[in-house]
C-alpha positions as a LaTeX table, in Angstrom:
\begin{tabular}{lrrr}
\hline
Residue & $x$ (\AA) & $y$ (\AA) & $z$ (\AA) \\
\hline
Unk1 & 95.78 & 84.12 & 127.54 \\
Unk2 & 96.12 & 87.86 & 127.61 \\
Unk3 & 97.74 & 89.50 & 124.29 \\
Unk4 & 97.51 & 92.58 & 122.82 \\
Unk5 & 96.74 & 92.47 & 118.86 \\
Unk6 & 97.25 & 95.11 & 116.77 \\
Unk7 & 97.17 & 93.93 & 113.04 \\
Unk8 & 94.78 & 90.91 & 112.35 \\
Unk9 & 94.97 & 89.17 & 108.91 \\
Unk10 & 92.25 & 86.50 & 108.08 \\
Unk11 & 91.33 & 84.59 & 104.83 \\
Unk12 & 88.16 & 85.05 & 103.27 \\
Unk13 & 86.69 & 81.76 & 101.61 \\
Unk14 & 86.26 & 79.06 & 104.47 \\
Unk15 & 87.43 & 81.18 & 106.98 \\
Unk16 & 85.69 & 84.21 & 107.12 \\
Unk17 & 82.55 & 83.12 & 104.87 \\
Unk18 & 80.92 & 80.34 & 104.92 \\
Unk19 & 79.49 & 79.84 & 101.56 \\
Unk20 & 76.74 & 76.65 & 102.04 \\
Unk21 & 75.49 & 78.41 & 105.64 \\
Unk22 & 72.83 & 80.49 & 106.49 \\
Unk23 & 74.12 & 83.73 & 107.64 \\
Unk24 & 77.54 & 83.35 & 105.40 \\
Unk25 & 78.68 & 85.48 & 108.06 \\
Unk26 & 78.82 & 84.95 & 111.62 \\
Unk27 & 77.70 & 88.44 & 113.09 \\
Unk28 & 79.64 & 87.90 & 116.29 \\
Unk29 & 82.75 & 88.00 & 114.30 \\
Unk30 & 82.76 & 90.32 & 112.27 \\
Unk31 & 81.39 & 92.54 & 115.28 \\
Unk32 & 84.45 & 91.78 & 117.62 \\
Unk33 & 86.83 & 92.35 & 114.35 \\
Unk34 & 84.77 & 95.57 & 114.12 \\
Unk35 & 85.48 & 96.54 & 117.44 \\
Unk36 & 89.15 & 95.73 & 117.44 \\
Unk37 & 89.23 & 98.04 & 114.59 \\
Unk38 & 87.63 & 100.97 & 116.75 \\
Unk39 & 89.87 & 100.01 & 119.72 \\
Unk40 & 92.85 & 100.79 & 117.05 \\
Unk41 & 94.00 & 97.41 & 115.67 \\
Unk42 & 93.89 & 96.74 & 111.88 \\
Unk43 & 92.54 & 94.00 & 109.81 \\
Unk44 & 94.32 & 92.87 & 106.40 \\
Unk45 & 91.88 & 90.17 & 104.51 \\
Unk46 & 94.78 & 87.62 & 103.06 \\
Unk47 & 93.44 & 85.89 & 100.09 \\
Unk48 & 93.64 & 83.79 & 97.23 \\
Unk49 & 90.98 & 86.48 & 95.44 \\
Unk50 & 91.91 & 89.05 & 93.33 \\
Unk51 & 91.81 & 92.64 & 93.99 \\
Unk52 & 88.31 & 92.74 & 92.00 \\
Unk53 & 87.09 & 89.43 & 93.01 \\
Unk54 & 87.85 & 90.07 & 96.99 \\
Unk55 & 85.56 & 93.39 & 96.66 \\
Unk56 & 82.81 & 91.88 & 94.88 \\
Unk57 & 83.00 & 89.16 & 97.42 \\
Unk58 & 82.91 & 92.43 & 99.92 \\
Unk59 & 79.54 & 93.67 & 98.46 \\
Unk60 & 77.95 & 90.57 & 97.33 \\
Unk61 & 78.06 & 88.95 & 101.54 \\
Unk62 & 77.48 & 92.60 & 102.37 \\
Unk63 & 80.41 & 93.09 & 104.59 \\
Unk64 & 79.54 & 96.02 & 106.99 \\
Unk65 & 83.53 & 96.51 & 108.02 \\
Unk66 & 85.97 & 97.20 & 106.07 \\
Unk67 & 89.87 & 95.91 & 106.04 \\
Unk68 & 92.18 & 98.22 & 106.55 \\
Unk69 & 94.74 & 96.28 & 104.10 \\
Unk70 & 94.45 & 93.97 & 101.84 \\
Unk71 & 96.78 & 91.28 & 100.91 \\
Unk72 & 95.49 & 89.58 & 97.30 \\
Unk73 & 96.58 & 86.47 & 94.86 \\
Unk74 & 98.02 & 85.03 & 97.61 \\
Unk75 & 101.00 & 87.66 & 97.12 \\
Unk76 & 100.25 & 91.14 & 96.81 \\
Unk77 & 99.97 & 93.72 & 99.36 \\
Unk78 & 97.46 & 97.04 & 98.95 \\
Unk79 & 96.74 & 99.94 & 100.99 \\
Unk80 & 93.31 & 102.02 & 100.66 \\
Unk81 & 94.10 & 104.62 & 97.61 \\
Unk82 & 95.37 & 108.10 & 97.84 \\
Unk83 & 94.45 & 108.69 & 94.21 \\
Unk84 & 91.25 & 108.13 & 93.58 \\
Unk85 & 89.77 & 104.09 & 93.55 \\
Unk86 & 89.57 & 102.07 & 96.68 \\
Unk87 & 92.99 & 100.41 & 96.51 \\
Unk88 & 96.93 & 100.82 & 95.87 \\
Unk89 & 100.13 & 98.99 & 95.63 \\
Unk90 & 101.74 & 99.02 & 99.46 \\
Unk91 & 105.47 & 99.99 & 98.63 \\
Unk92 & 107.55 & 98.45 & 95.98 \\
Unk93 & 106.76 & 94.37 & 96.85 \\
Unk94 & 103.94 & 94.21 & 93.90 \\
Unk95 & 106.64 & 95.09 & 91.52 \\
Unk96 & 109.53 & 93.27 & 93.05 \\
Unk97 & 107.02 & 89.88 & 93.17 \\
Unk98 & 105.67 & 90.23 & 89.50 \\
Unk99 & 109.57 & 90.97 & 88.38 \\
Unk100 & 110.28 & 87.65 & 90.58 \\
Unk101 & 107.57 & 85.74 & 88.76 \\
Unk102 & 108.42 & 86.59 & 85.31 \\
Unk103 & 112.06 & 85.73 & 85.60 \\
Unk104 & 110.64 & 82.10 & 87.55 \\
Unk105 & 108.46 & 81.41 & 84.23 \\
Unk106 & 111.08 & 82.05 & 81.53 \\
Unk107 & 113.63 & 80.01 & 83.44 \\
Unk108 & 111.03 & 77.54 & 84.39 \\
Unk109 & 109.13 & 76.50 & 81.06 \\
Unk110 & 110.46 & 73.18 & 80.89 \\
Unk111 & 108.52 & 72.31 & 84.62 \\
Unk112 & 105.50 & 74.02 & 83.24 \\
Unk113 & 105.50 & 71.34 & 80.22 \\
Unk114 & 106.04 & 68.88 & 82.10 \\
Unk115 & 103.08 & 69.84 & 84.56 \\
Unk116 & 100.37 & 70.74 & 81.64 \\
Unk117 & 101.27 & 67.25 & 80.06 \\
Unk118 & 100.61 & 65.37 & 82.93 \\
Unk119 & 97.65 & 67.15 & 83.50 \\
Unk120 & 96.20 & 66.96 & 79.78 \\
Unk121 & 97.11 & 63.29 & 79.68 \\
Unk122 & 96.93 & 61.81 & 82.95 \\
Unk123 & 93.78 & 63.85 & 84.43 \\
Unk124 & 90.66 & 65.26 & 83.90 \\
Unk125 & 91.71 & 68.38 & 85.43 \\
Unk126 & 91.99 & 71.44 & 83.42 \\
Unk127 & 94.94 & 74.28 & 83.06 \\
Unk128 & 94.25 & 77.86 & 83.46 \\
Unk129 & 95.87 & 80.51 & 81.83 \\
Unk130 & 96.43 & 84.03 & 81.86 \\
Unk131 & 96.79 & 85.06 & 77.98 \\
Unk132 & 98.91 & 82.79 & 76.71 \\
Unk133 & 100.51 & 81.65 & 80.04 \\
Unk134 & 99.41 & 79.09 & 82.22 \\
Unk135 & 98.54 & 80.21 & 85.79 \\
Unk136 & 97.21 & 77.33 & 87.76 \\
Unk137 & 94.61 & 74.02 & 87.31 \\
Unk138 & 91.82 & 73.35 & 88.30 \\
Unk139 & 90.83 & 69.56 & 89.19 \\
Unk140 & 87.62 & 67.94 & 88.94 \\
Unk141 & 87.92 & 66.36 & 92.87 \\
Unk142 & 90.54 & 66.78 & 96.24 \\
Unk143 & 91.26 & 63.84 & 95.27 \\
Unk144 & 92.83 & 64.31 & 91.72 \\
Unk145 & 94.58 & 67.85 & 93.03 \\
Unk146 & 96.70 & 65.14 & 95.55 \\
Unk147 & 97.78 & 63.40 & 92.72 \\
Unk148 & 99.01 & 66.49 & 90.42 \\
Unk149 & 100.12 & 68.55 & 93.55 \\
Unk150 & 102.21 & 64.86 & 94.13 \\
Unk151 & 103.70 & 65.17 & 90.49 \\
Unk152 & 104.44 & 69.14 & 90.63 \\
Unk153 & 106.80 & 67.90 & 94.08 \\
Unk154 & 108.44 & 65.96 & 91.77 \\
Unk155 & 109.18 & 67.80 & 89.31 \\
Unk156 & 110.11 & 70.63 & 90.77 \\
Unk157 & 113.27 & 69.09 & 92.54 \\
Unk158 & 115.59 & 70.61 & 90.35 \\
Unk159 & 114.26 & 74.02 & 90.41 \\
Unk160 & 113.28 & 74.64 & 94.01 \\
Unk161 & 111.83 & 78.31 & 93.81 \\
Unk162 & 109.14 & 76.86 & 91.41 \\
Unk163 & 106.19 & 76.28 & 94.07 \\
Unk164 & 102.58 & 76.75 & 93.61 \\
Unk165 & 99.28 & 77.69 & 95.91 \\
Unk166 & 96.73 & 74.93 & 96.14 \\
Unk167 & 93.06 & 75.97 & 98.17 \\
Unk168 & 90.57 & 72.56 & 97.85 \\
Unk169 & 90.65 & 72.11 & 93.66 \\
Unk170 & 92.28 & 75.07 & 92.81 \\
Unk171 & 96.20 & 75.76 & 91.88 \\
Unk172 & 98.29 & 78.53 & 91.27 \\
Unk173 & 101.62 & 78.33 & 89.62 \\
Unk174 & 104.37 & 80.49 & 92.29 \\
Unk175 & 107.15 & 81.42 & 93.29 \\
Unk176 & 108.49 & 79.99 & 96.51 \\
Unk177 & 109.15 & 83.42 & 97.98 \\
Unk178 & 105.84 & 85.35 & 97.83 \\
Unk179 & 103.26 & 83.28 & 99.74 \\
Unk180 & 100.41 & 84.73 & 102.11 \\
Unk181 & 102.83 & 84.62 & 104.92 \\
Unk182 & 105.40 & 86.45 & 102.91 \\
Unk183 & 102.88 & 89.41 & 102.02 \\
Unk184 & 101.89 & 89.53 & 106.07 \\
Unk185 & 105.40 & 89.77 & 107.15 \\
Unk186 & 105.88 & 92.64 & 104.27 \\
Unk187 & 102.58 & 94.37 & 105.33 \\
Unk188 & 103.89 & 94.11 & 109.09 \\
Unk189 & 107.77 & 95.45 & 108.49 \\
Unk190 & 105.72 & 98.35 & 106.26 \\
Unk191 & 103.37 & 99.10 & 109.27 \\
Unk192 & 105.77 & 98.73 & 111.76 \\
Unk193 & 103.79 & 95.69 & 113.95 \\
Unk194 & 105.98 & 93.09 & 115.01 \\
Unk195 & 105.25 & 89.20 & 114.74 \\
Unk196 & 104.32 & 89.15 & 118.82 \\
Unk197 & 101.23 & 91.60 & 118.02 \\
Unk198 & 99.96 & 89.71 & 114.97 \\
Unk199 & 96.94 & 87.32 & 114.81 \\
Unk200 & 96.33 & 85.00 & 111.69 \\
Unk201 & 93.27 & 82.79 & 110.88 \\
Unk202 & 92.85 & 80.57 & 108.03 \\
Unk203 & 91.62 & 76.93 & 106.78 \\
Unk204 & 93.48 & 75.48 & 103.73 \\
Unk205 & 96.69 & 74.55 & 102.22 \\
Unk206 & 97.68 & 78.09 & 101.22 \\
Unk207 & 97.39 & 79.62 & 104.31 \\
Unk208 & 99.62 & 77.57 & 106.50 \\
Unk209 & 102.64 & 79.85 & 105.66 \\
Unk210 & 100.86 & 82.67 & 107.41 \\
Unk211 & 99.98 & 80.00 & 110.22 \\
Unk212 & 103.54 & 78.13 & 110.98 \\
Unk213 & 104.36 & 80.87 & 113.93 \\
Unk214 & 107.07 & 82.71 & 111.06 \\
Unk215 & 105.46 & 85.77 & 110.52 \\
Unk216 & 102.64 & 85.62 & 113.22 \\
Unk217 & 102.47 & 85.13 & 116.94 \\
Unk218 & 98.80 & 84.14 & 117.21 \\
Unk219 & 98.39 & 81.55 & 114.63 \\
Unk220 & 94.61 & 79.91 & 114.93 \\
Unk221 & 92.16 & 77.87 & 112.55 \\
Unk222 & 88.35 & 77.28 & 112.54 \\
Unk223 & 87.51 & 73.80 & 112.86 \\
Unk224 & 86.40 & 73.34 & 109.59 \\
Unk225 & 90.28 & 73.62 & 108.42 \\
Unk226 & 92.02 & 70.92 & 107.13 \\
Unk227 & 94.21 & 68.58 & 109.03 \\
Unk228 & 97.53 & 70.03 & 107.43 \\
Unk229 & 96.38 & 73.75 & 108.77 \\
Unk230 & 95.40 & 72.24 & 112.50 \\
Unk231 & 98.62 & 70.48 & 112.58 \\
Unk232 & 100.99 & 73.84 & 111.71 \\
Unk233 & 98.85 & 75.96 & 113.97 \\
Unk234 & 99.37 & 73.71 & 116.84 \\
Unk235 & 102.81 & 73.00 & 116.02 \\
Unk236 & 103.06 & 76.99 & 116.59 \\
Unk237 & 101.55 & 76.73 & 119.70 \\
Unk238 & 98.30 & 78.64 & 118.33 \\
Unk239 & 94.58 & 78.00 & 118.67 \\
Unk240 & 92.21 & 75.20 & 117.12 \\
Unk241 & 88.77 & 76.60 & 117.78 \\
Unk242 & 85.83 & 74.29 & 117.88 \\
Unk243 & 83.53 & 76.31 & 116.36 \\
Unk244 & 83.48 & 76.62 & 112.16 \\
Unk245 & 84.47 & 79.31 & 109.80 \\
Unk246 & 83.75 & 82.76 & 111.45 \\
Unk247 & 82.32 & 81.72 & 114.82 \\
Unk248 & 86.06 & 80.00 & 115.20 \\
Unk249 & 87.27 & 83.01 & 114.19 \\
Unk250 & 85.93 & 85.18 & 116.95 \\
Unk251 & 86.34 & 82.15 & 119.72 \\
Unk252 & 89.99 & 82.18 & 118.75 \\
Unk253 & 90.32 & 85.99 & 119.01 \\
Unk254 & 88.76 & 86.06 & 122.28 \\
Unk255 & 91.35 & 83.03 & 123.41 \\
Unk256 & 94.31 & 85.15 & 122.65 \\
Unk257 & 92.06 & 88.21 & 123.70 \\
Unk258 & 91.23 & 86.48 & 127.12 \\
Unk259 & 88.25 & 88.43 & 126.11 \\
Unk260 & 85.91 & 88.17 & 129.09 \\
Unk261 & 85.17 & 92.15 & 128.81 \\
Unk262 & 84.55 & 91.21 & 124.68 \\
Unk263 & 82.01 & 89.02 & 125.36 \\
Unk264 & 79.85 & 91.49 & 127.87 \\
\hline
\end{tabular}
């Protein structure tokens, strides 16, 4: 298959790194992303990580590239900074997301308790919070996360636009708008790349909405993902590589690449 990419957006954790390997990095990825770049497409890392968290995680597996975007908490969208630092807000979506999210959590509080008192009584998981609201949970196994992410579909029946963000043990409270596929298709209208030009890469629950063929043409997973991220990409028609984390990364750019001159 011979496409033309221009913006490429990958997650970091499981995708990109590869935390219990030895390089976390697989050289011949991040060496074709590299080169992409040069050739004049851009890269957007689209993670679950913080602003601060994604660029210690940039220094501390000693990245030697560096994304053009960034797309962070699963929801917000950053350009490098004009102003000084190394990043700023992309537009007015930051705002327009945490306005979206505060108005969710007011209207929402009687979910929430319902959520943190299954979790306190039925689980040995534990609720995070961000001062004195909660944010997410964190569970002790997969296992346990099945059984509270199977209690938050409940409950949130009768208020739809309540969703959360689940990657292995970890949860984050959401709204159902603003998702990592969400902040790709606002990075893309903002940068003027349409869907058709777009590759994606990830391996977990949260990433599927960038992988489900909405918001990009190219949808692909390493084969360490997760049976619920092979599924959507393939139901989009994208690319299950057979190689793990970063080395599936590259063998699915070079698929949609048709790469042969790549590989030279």
């Amino acid at each position: 298959m011979d496409r033309k990419i221009r913006l490429i957006s990958t997650d970091f954790d499981g995708t990109l790194v590869a935390h219990d390997s030895d390089p976390v990095l697989d050289p011949g990825c991040i060496e074709l992303i590299g080169q992409l770049q040069r050739h004049g497409a851009l890269w957007t890392i689209n993670t679950g990580r913080s602003v601060e968290l994604l660029e210690s995680g940039l220094l501390d597996f000693e990245f030697p590239i560096r994304p053009d975007f960034i797309l962070t908490s699963e929801r917000d969208v950053f350009r490098p900074s004009h102003n000084g630092g190394k990043w700023e807000p992309f537009g007015d979506w930051n705002d327009r997301c945490a306005q979206a999210h505060a108005e969710l959590f007011n209207s929402a509080q009687s979910v929430l308790t319902e959520i943190i008192d299954f979790v306190n009584r039925k689980t040995k998981a534990r609720v995070i919070y961000l001062g004195p609201a909660a944010e997410g949970v964190v569970a002790t196994s997969e296992e346990e996360m099945d059984r509270i992410t199977e209690f938050v579909e409940q409950v949130r029946i009768g208020q739809p636009e309540f969703n959360y963000q689940r990657n292995t043990i970890y949860l984050r409270f959401c709204h159902a708008d603003y998702h990592k596929g969400a902040a790709l298709a606002e990075l893309s209208r903002l940068i003027n790349i349409p869907r058709e030009e777009i590759f994606a890469a990830g391996d977990h629950h949260n990433d599927v909405s960038m992988l489900d063929g909405r918001f990009a043409a190219m949808p692909a997973c390493p084969a360490n993902a997760i049976d619920q991220v092979k599924d959507a990409v393939r139901s989009a028609r994208g690319y299950v590589a057979e190689r793990e984390f970063g080395a599936g990364v590259r063998e699915a750019l070079l698929h949609f690449l048709n790469g042969d001159a790549l590989k030279r």
